[in-house]
N, C-alpha and C positions, 0 to 999 in steps of 0.2 A: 504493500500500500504506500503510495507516494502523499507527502502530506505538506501542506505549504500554508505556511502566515504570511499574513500580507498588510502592510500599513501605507498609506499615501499621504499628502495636503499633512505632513508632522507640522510644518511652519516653526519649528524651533520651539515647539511644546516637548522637551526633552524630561523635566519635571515635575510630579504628580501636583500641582499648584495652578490655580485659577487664577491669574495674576492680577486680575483688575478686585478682587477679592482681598487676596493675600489667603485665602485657603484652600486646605490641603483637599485634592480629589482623586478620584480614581480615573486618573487621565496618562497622558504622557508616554513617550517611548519606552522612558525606563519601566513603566507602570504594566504596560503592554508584555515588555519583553520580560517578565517575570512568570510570564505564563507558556512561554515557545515552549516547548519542549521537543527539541532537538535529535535527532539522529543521522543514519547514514543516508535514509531514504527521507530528508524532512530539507523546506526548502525555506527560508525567509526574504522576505522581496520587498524594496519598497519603492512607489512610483514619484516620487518627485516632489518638488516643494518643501524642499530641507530646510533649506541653508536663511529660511526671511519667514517673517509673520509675527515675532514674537519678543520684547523686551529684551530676552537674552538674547537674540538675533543681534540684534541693535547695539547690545554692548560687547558681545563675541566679537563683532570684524572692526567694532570701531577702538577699541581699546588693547588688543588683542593683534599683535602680528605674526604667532610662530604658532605651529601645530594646528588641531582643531578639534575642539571639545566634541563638538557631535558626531565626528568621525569617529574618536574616544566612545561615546557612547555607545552607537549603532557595531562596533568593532564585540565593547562587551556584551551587546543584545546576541550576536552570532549573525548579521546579515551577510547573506551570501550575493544576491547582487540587487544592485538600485538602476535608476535611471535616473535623467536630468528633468524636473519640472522647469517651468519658465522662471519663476520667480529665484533659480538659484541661479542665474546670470546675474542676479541686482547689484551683487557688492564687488561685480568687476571678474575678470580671468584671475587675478592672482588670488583670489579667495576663493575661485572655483574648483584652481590648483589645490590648495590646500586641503578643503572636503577631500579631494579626490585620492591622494600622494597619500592623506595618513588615516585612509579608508582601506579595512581589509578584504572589503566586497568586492568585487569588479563592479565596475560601472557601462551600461549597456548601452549604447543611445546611437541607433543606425541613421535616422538623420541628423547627426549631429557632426561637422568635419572641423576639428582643432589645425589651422595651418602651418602652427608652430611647433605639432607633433609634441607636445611640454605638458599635458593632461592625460592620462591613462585612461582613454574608454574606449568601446570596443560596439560595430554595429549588434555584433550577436556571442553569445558563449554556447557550447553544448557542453551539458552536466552529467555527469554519468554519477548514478546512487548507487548505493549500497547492492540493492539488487541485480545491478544491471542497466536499469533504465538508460536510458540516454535520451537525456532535457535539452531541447532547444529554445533557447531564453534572446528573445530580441525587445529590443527597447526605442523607444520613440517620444519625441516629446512634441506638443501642438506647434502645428505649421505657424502659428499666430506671436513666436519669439521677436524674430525683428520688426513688428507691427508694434509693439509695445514698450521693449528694452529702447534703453542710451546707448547711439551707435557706436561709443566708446569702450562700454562694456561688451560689445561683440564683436571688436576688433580682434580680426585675424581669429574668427568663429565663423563659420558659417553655417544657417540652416537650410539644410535640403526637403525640398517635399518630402512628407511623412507617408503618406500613402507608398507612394512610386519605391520610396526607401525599405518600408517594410517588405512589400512584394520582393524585393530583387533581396533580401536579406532570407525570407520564409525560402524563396526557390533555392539558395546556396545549401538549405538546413536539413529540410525537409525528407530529403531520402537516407538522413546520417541521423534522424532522431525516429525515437516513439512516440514522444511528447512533444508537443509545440506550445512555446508562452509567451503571447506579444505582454509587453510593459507597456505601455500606451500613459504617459502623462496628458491626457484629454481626453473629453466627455464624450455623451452620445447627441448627437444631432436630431434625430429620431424620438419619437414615443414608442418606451420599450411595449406596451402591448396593442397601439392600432397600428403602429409601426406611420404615422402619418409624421411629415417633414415639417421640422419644428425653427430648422437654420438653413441658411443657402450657403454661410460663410464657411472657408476650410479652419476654425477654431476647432470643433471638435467633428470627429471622423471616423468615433468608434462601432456605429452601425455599419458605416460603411467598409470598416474593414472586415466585421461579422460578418456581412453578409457578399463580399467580395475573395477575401481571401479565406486560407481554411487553418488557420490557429485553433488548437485544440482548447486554449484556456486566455482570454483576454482580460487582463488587470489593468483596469483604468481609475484616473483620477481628475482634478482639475476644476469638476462642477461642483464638489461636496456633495453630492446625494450618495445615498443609501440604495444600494442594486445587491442583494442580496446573494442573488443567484441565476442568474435568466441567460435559458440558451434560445440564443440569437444564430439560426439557419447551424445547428450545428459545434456554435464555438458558447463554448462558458464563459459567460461574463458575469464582473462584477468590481465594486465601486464603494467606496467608503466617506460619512461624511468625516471633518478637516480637525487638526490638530491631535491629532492620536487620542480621540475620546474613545472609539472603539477602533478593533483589527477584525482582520479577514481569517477566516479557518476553513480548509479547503482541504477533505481526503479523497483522492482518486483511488480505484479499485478497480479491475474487470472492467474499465472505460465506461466507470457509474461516476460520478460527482456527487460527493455532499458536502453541504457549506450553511455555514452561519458567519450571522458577523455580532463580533464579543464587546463585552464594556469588561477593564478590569476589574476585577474583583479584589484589590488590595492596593496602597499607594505607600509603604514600607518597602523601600527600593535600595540598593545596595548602590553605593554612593563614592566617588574618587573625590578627593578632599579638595585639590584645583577645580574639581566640578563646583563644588559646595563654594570657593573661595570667592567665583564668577558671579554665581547665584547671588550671594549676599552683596556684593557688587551693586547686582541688578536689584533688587530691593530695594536696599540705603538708596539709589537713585530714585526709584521710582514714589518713592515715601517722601520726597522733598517738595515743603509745599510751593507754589507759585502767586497764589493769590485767589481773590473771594471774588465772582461771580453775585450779582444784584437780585437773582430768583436762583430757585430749583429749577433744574429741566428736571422733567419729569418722561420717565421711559415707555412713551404713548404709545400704542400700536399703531402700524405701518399705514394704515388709511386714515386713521386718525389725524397723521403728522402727514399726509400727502394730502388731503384735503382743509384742514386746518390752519398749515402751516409747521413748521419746525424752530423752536429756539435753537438750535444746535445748531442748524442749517444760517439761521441769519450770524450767529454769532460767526462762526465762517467765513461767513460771505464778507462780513466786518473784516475779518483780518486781511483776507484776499485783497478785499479794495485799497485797503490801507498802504498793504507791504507794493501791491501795482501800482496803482495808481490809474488803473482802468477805468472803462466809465462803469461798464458791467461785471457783475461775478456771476459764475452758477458752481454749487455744488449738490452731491448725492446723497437719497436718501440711504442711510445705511442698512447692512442686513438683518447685525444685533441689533438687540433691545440695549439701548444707549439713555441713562440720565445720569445728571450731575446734582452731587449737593453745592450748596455754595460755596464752601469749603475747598479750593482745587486744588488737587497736588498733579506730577508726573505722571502717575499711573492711573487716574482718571484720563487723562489726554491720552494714555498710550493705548487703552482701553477703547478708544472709542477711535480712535485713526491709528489703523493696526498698519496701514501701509505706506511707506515709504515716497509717495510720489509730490513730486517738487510741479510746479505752478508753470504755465505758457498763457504768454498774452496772444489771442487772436483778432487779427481784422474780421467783423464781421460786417456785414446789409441786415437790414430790416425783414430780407426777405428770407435770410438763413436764418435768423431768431425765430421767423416763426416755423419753420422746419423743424428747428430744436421743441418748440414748443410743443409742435404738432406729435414728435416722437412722447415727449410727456406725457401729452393728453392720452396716450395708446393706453398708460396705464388704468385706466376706468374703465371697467365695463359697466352696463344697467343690466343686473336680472330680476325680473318682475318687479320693475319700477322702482328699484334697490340701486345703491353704488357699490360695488365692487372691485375688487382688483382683479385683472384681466390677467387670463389665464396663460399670456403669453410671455408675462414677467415671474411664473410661478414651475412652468417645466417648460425642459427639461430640467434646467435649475433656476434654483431660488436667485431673482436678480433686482430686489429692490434698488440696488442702487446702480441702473440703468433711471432711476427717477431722478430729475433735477430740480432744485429747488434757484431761484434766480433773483437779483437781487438788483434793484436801478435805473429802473421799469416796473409799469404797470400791466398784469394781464389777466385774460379771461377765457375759461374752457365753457362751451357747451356742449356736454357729454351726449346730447341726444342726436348730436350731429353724426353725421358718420364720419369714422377715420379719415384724418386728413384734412379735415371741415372744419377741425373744433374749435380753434384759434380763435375768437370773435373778438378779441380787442388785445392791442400792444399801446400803452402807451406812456408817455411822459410826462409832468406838471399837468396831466388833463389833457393833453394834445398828442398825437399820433407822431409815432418817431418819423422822424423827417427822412426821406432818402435817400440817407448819405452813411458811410463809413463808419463805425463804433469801433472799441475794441471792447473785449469781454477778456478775462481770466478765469482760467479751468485746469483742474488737473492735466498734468501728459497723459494718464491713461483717456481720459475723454476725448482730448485734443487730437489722437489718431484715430479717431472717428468711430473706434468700437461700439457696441450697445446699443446700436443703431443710428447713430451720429456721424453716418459717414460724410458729410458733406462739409462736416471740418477739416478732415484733414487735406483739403484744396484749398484754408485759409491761409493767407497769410500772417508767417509768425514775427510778432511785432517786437517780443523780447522772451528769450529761455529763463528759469531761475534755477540757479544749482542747489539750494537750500530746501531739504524735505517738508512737507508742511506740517509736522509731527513738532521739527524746530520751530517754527515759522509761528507756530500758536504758544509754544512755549514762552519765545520771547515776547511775545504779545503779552499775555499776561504777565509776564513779571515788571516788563515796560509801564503799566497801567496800575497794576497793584488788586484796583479792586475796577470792574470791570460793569458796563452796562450795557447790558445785553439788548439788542433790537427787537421790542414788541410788534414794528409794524408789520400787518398780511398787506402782500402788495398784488396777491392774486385772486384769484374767486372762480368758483364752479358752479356752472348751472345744471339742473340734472333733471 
């Protein structure tokens, strides 16, 4: 019986700690790997998204230049091979090296070509077990890498299509194994039961390699959902949601499959003392206060704060403008449940902007604002004369923050319009923006037009910032002290 653990989306959740908390949970890699249970025929895998997501992410590569703790970790878990997610490009090649150099896993990633030759990874491995078996292990990470990353940090990388790569990778394998196991760092495009086409963009591509090519066992990550177990035209798939709250358990037998996906059961983890030395590090940081906030946010539900309005969102949009100097901001609704006492330290702000992305001014028209708008309004539906969230921002994954909240301007949705209609007012001091040129500031991730905003990334860019907006809010509040937050709705829905 061949048997294989599987964890994805860690995000530098290495221990068992809820960090926006300070308490201890039954999560985390170490948490996870206390449960492997290991042999000749046993395989541990993990798909991507190591090396960013998490406080000790943040203070691992920035304080931190030799070795690598999570390497350390995953080494004492017993993984045998990984793949690259997108987000472990973030902190640059030489930190990709590092993962990689004092990792005892192979690392697998067929579209993936290092031109420097200076990174250990490999399109494909075959594993031969205890019994005999002979595993064929290929890895892939989403085509959607340099749509997203700093052209700096993929310098002298290159991503190849993932589809085209996997296929020419399975055909080299295929008559040299029993087993076949894509890694696939990205989602499903698809609805896993009407099977009806949920994306057109090459982001995620794991139906279509299901039902394309013939991988006996497909391990995918990237969206956070929970896919259990589902054969798709033949191949096993399945998918984990993010930060190692749970792993994957997978025994093949007589070409049967059976799988659960586990929560651990214990967070008394065995512990290397420069682990421990980092951690407290990260703590003492994140425990430092900044300054007092003039109300509570309150941690409102998703339609709530998308029809309401968002404090979070204005107070944002406040720094944006400030640190720009733009005329406009917009930023996203997020996926967590997110409040603030008034009280604010670091690890509230780290808690609620888990990611890393630093600020682009764009030239916008009147006429793309209401494009963006129009992608907004997508999020409502009406059922039986009700508002809800449309079912297009909820699968295949969860993407509330494809929603924008917008700041500098006046507007106005009529939900009963049909898609693309809903826009019924833009305006400024009372009067209709004039036909001419703006700039707005927005995250890089929004800025290359993902999430259905593609008609950004044909703007022009007015100014880059290299400063994360993680720092960019930090120093905002310590700047101010105590801080007033923006009451005003500057938009309204009709239903």
């Amino acid at each position: 019986m061949i048997k294989i653990y599987f964890t994805t989306d860690t995000h530098g959740f290495i221990f068992p700690i809820n960090y926006a908390t300070k308490q201890k949970t039954n999560s985390g890699v170490l948490a996870c790997g206390l449960e492997f249970q290991k042999d000749g025929n046993t395989l541990i895998i993990d798909a991507g998204d190591t090396l960013q997501g998490s406080p000790f992410t943040k203070i691992l590569w920035e304080d931190t230049t030799e070795g690598c703790v999570i390497s350390e970790v995953f080494n004492q878990v017993g993984y045998d091979y990984v793949t690259l997610g997108n987000h472990d490009f973030n902190y640059g090649h030489n930190n990709l090296k590092r993962f990689v150099d004092n990792l005892d896993a192979k690392c697998v990633v067929a579209n993936v070509e290092i031109l420097t030759n200076d990174i250990n990874i490999a399109p494909y491995q075959i594993h031969t077990t205890e019994d005999g078996t002979k595993i064929g292990i290929v890895g892939l990470v989403t085509d959607f890498v340099p749509v997203w990353e700093k052209p700096e940090n993929l310098e002298n990388i290159r991503i190849k299509d993932a589809f085209e790569s996997a296929k020419t990778a399975l055909s080299e394998i295929k008559n040299k194994c029993d087993l076949t196991i894509c890694i696939y760092h990205g989602g499903f495009e698809n609805d896993l039961t009407t099977g009806e086409k949920l994306s057109d963009t090459k982001e995620n591509i794991a139906y279509k390699i299901a039902q394309q090519l013939e991988f006996d066992v497909l391990l995918t990550g990237h969206q956070h959902m929970e896919v259990v177990g589902v054969d798709l035209f033949g191949t096993f798939c399945m998918q984990l949601p993010a930060n190692a709250k749970q792993y994957g358990y997978i025994e093949i037998e007589n070409d049967e499959f059976r799988a659960e996906i586990r929560t651990p059961k214990s967070c008394e983890v065995k512990v290397q003392q420069n682990w421990l030395d980092l951690e407290q590090k990260v703590n003492t940081w994140l425990d430092l206060p900044l300054g007092t906030f003039d109300t509570e946010i309150l941690p409102l539900d998703k339609l709530t704060l998308a029809t309401d309005g968002s404090l979070l969102a204005n107070f944002c949009n406040q720094v944006q403008l400030e640190f720009s100097g733009a005329d406009f901001s917009c930023t996203a609704l997020a996926n967590d449940l997110i409040g603030f006492e008034k009280e604010v330290s670091i690890r509230e702000i780290m808690a609620a902007y888990q990611y890393p992305n630093n600020l682009k001014v764009l030239k916008v028209t009147p006429q793309i604002l209401k494009m963006a708008l129009e992608r907004c309004a997508q999020y409502f539906e009406l059922e039986n004369g009700s508002l809800t969230i449309s079912k297009k921002f909820l699968q295949p994954k969860v993407e509330h923050y494809n929603y924008d909240f917008f700041m500098g301007f006046d507007y106005k949705f009529d939900i009963k319009n049909p898609v693309g209609e809903r826009v019924i007012c833009i305006e400024k001091d009372g009067k209709p923006l004039e036909n001419k040129e703006y700039t707005i500031v927005m995250s890089d991730y929004r800025a290359t037009g993902t999430g259905g905003y593609s008609f950004y990334k044909d703007c022009e860019i007015v100014e880059e910032f290299d400063t994360d907006t993680q720092k960019l809010i930090i120093d905002y509040i310590k700047k101010y002290g105590y801080i007033e937050i923006c009451k005003d709705k500057n938009f309204s829905i009709v239903n």
